[in-house]
C-alpha positions in Angstrom: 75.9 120.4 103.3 78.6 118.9 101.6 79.4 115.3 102.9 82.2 112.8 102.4 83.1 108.7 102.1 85.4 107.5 104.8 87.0 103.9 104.4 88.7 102.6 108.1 91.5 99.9 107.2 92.0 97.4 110.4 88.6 96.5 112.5 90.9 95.2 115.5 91.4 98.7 117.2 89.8 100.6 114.3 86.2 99.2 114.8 86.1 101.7 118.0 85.4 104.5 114.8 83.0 103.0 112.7 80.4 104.1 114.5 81.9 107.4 115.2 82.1 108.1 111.3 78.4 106.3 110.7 76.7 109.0 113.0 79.5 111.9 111.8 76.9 114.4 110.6 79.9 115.6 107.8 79.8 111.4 106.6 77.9 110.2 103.7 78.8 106.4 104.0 81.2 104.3 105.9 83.6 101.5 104.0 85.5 98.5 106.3 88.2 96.7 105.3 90.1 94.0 107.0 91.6 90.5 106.3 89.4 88.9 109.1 85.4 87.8 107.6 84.6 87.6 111.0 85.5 91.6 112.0 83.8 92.4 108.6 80.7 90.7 109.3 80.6 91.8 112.9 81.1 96.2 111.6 78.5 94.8 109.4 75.9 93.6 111.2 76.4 95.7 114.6 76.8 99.0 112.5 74.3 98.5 109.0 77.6 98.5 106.6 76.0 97.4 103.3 77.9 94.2 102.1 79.2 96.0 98.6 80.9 98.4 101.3 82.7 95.5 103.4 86.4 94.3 101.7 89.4 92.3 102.4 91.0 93.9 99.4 93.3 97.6 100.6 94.0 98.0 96.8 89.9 98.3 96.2 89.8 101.1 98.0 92.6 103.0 96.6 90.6 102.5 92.9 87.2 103.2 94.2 85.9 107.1 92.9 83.6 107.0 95.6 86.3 107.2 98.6 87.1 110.5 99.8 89.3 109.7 102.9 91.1 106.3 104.3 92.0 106.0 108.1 94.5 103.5 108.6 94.3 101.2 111.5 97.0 98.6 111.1 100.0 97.0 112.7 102.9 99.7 113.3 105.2 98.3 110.3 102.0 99.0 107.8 101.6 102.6 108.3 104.2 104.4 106.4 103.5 102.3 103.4 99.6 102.1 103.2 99.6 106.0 104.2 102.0 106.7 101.0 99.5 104.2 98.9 96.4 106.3 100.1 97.9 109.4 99.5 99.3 108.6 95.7 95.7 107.5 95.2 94.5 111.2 95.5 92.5 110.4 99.0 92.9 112.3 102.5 94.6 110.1 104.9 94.5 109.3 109.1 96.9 107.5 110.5 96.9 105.6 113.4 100.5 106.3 115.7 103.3 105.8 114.7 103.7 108.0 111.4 106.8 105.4 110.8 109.0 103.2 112.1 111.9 105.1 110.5 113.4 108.7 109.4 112.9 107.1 105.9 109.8 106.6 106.6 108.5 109.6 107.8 110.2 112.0 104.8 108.6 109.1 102.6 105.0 110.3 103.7 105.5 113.8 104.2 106.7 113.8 100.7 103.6 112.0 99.6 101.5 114.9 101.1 102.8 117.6 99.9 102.8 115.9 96.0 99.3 114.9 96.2 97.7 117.9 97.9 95.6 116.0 100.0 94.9 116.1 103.7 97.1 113.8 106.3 96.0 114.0 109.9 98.3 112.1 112.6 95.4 110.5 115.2 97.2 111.0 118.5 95.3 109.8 121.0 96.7 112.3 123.8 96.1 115.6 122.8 92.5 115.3 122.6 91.9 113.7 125.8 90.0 115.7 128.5 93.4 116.0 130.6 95.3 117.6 127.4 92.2 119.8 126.8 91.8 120.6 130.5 95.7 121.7 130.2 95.2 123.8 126.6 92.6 125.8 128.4 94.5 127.2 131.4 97.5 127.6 129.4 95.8 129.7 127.0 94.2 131.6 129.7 98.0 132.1 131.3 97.2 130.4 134.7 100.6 128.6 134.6 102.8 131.3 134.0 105.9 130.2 132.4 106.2 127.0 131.7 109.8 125.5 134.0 109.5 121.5 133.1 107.1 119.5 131.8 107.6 115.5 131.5 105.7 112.6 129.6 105.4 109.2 130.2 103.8 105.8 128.7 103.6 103.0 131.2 102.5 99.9 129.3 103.3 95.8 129.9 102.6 94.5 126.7 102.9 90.8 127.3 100.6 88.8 125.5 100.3 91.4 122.7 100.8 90.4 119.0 104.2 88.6 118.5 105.6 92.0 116.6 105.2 94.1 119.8 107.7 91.5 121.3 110.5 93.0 122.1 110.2 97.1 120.5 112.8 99.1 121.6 110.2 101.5 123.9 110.8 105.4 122.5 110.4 104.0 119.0 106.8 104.5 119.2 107.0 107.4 121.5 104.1 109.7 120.9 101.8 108.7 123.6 104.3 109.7 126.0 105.7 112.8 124.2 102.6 114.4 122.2 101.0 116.2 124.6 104.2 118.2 126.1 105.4 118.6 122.6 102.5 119.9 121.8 101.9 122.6 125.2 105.8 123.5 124.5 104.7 125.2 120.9 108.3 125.3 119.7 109.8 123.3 117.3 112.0 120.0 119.3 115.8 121.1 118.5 117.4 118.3 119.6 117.7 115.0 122.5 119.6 112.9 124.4 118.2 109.1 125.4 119.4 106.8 128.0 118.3 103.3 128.1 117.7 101.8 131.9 117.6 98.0 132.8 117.3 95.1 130.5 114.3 92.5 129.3 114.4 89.1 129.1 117.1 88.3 126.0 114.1 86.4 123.9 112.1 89.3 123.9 115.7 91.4 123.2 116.1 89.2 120.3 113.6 90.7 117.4 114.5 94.3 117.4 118.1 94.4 119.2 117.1 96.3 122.4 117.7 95.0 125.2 116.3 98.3 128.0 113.6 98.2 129.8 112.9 102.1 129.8 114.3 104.2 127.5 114.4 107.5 128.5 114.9 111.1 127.0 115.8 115.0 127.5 113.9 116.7 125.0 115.2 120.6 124.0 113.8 123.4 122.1 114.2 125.9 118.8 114.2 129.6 120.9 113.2 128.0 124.1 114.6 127.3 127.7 112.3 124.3 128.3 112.9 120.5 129.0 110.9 118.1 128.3 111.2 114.8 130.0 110.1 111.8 128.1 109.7 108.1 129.8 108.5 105.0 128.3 108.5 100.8 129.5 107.1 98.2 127.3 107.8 94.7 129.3 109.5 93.5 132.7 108.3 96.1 134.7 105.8 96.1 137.3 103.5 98.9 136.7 100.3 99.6 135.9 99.0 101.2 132.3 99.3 105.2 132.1 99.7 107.6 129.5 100.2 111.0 131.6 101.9 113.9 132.0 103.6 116.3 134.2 103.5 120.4 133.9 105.3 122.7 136.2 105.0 126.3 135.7 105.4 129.7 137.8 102.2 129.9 139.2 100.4 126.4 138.6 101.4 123.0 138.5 100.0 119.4 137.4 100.4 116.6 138.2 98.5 113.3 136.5 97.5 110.7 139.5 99.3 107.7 140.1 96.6 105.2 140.4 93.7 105.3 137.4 91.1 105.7 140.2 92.5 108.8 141.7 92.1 112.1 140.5 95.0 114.7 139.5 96.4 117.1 141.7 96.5 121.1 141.0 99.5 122.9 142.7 98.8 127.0 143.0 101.2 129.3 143.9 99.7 131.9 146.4 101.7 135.0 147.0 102.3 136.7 150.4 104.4 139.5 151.1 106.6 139.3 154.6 109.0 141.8 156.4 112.1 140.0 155.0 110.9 140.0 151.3 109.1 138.2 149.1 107.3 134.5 149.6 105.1 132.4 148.8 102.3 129.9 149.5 101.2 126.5 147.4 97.8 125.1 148.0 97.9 121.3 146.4 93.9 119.7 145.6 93.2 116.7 143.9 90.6 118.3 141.2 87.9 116.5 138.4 88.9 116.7 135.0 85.5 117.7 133.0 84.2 116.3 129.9 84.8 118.2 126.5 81.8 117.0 124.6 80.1 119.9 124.5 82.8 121.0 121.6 81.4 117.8 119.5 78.8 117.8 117.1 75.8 116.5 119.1 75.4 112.9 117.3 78.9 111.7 118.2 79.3 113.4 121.5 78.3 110.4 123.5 81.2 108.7 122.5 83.6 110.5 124.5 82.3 108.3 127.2 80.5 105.1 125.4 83.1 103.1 123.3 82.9 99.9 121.6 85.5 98.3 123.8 84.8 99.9 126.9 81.2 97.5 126.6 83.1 94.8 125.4 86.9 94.5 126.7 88.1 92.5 123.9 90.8 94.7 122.7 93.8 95.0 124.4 94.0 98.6 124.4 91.4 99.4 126.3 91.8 96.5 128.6 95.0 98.2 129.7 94.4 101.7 128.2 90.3 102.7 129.3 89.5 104.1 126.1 92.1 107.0 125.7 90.5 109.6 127.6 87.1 109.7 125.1 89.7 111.5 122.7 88.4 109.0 119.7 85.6 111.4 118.8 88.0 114.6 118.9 90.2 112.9 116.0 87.3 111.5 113.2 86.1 115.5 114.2 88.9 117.1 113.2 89.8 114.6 110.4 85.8 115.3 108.8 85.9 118.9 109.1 89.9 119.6 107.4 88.5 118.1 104.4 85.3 119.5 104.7 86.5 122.8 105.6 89.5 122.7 103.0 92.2 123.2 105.6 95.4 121.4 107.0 94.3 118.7 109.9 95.7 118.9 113.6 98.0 117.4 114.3 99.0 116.9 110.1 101.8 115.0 109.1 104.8 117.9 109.8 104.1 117.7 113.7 103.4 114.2 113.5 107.2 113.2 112.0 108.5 116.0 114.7 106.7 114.2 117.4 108.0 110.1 116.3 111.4 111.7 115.2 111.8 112.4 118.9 111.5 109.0 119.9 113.5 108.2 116.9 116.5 110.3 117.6 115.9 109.0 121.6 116.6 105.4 120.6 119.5 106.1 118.2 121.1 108.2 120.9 120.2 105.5 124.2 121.7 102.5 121.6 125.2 104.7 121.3 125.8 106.0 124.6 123.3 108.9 125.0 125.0 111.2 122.4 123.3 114.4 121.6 121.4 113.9 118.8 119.8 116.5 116.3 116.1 116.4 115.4 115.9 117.3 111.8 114.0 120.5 110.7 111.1 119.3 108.5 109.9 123.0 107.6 110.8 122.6 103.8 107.7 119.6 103.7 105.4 121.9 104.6 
């Protein structure tokens, strides 16, 4: 069986993969690069990453024959950049969210792509988490029915976070609370309209010139009657971490808990026939979302459940976020076997710039009023 090299960039959040890519049975060898000796010695002593494959050098890798594929896991501003780098190198490419911090940006990797040829997968957390996979399967079986609404949120107080979190205007890194929608709508986003609602404190305001506390948007559709909701907070407001999601449809409904211990509840519409016409009944249960591991090659399906930061709590995404719904194994997965299987990665780089232009186009239009604003049609990039 044919096998690759994998190289993750950033041990902060992206030594939760190293081991996931070590015991990847499609993974020859594992590279780690970061600035930090410390994180370098620590992926290589915990994980058996020979020294010659340990670097603090990003423009080693992009020289080395041996590399196949690079995941970036660096600070938001990084991605676009490294991701064009990796990609003009002639390697596959992950990407941790955002794609970029700019339309720019995003055209500027999707071009990248397409001239090298190689694979770009966009790791979004949420759409292989076990509530997005629970979802996939009843829609696909049609227990919903026509989809009515669906909305989205991300509920995060980033205080204490790295000083260049400080202050980001909330919808410009939108995709944890868009993705999954987006993705259950299946049509291309036509266009949106963002509100901002309340205001941080003015030195947090200060880096990025956004002074809301949400930012909200109404999300429309190519062909398509749906809305999509989208909601995100990033500081001064008192609520706990949640990425979730809301779906309303003709014969089921779901709705994600409010409180991390509960469990979700399952709306069903039960028709009755009465003397004066049609009705209807709705049953409501909270229900258990089950574990997708089984769909996992067996040497990394534990991980949907065991994490490196769910052991130790050091990282302040899983402090806040509990390990993103075991969803971590789902995206080296996928990544592995579109290179492997010579075939475009989901989600790729095409719905990753539809999904952050949304967020994009939200901010623009909250910072001038809530204008309608168009979402650019990226089909030529394919």
């Amino acid at each position: 069986m044919r096998k690759i090299t994998v190289a993750v960039v950033g041990l902060s959040f992206g030594m939760e993969f190293v081991p996931i890519y070590r015991d990847h049975p499609g993974i020859n060898k594992v590279y780690v690069c970061d600035f930090s000796k410390d994180l370098l010695e620590t992926a290589k002593m915990r994980y058996d990453i020979p020294e010659e494959c340990c670097t603090e050098e990003f423009e080693s890798l992009l020289s080395n024959p041996e590399i196949d594929a690079i995941h970036i896991v660096t600070p938001p501003a990084t991605h676009a950049d490294f991701s064009v780098k990796v990609l003009n190198a002639g390697k596959h490419c992950a990407c941790t969210i955002p794609l970029g911090m700019t339309m720019d940006e995003l055209y500027a990797v999707m071009r990248a792509r397409k001239a090298s040829g190689k694979n770009y997968m966009f790791m979004e957390t949420t759409i292989y988490q076990r509530e997005t996979l629970f979802i996939k399967e009843k829609l696909e079986n049609g227990e919903f029915g026509k989809l009515q609404y669906m909305s989205g949120a991300h509920y995060q107080d980033m205080e204490g976070w790295p000083s260049y979190w400080r202050g980001f205007p909330p919808l410009l890194h939108p995709t944890h609370a868009c993705a999954a929608c987006l993705m259950f709508a299946g049509k291309r986003p036509k266009g949106v309209y963002g509100v901002g609602s309340g205001k941080i404190r003015d030195e947090l305001a200060q880096q990025y010139g956004c002074n809301y506390a949400f930012e909200v948007a109404l999300v429309s559709f190519e062909d398509s009657d749906l809305t999509v909701e989208v909601e995100r907070f990033l500081y001064d407001v008192a609520r706990g971490y949640s990425e979730c999601f809301r779906i309303y449809g003709e014969k089921q409904s779901f709705e994600w808990q409010q409180i991390g211990k509960e469990e979700p509840v399952l709306f069903v519409r039960h028709e009755g026939i009465r003397k004066n016409g049609r009705t209807a009944n709705i049953s409501e249960e909270r229900i258990t979302i089950p574990d997708y591991a089984h769909l996992l090659p067996e040497e990394i399906r534990k991980y949907t459940k065991k994490t490196v930061y769910n052991l130790e709590n050091k990282h302040l995404s899983f402090q806040q976020g509990g390990g993103h719904g075991g969803s971590h194994p789902y995206l080296v997965h996928e990544f592995v076997q579109s290179i492997l299987e010579e075939r475009r990665p989901y989600p790729d780089d095409i719905l990753g710039a539809y999904w952050n232009a949304v967020g994009i186009c939200a901010h623009e239009s909250a910072m001038s009023n809530g204008r309608f604003i168009e979402i650019p049609d990226f089909e030529s990039l394919r």
